[in-house]
N, C-alpha and C positions, 0 to 999 in steps of 0.2 A: 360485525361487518367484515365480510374478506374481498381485501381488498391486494391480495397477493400475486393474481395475475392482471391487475391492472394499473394503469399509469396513474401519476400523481393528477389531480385535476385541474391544476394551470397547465396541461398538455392538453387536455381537452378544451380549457378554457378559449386558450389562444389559437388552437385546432379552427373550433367554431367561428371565432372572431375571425382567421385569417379565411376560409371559406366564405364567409357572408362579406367582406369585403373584393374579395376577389370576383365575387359573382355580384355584387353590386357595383364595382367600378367596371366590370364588363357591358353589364344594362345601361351604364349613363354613358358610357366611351363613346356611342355609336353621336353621341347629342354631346358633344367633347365639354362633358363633364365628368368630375371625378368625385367621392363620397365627401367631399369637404366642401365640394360645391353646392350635392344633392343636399345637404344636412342644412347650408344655406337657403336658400330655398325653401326649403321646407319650412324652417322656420321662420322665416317672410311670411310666407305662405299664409302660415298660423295665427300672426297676429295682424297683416295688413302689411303696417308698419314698422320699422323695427330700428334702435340704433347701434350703431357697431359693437357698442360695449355690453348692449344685451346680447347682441349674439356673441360675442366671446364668451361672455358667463356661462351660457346655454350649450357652448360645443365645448369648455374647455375641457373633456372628459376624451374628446375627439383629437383634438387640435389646439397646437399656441397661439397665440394671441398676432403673432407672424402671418404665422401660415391662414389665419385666417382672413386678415387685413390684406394678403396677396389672392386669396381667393373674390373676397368681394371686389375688388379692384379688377379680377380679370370677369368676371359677371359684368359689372358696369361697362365694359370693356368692349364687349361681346354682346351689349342692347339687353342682357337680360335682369338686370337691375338699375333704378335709379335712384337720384341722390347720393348727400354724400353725408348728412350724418344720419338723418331717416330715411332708410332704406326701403324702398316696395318693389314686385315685381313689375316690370315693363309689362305691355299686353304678349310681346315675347318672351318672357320668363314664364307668363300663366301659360303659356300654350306649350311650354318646353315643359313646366313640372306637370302639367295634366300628362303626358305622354308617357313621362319619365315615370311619375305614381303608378300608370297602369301596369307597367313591367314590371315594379317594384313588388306592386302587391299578386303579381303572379310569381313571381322568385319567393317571397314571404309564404306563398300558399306551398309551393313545392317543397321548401324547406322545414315545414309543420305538420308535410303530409306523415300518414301514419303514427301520427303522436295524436292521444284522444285530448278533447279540451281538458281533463282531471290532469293529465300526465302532464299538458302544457302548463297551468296554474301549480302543480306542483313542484316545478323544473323553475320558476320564476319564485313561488314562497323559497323554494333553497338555498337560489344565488343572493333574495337579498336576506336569508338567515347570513350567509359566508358574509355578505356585504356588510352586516351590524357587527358580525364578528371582529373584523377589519377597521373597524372606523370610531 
């Protein structure tokens, strides 16, 4: 492999990461959410219901166990979840992640554009080869 004119790949890694972040906290800003909120959300979303400590478990790859106990707190806050140890969305959270899913999965299209479904499937067998590597 020559690998002599190019960078280490946690420069790519964190490249990629900090672009889909950056273009995903711009998509939710306009709806003053931020990616630890969407991530919330989302996963509401997924199972109905949810309790806090599952969604820690579920984002702590994301986010601490802080940050995200002050995210669900300002959702709650903000009419778009309720409860307080079973979490669901309000009928304004569905209507704020329907909105927020459709831009997301337009940024996701653009971001995949020119990559054939082979090349995507094999960019995802890689990272979790690195990922077993790792762990």
């Amino acid at each position: 492999m020559n690998t002599a004119k190019k960078m280490p790949i946690g420069y790519y890694l964190k490249k990629v990461d900090n672009l889909l972040t950056d273009g995903i906290n711009k998509i939710h800003a306009e709806n003053g959410l931020t990616r630890t909120d969407w991530q919330i959300l989302n996963t509401i979303n997924g199972s109905g219901n949810m309790d806090r400590q599952a969604i820690s478990g579920l984002l702590s790859e994301f986010a601490n166990n802080e940050t995200i106990n002050n995210a669900i707190s300002g959702l709650i806050t903000n009419g778009l979840v309720s409860g307080n140890k079973e979490l669901k969305l309000t009928d304004k959270g569905k209507e704020v992640f329907r909105t927020c899913l459709q831009k997301q999965t337009s940024f996701r299209q653009e971001s995949m554009q020119n990559l054939t479904e082979q090349e995507y499937l094999q960019l995802i067998a890689t990272l979790e080869k690195i990922m077993d590597n790792l762990t």
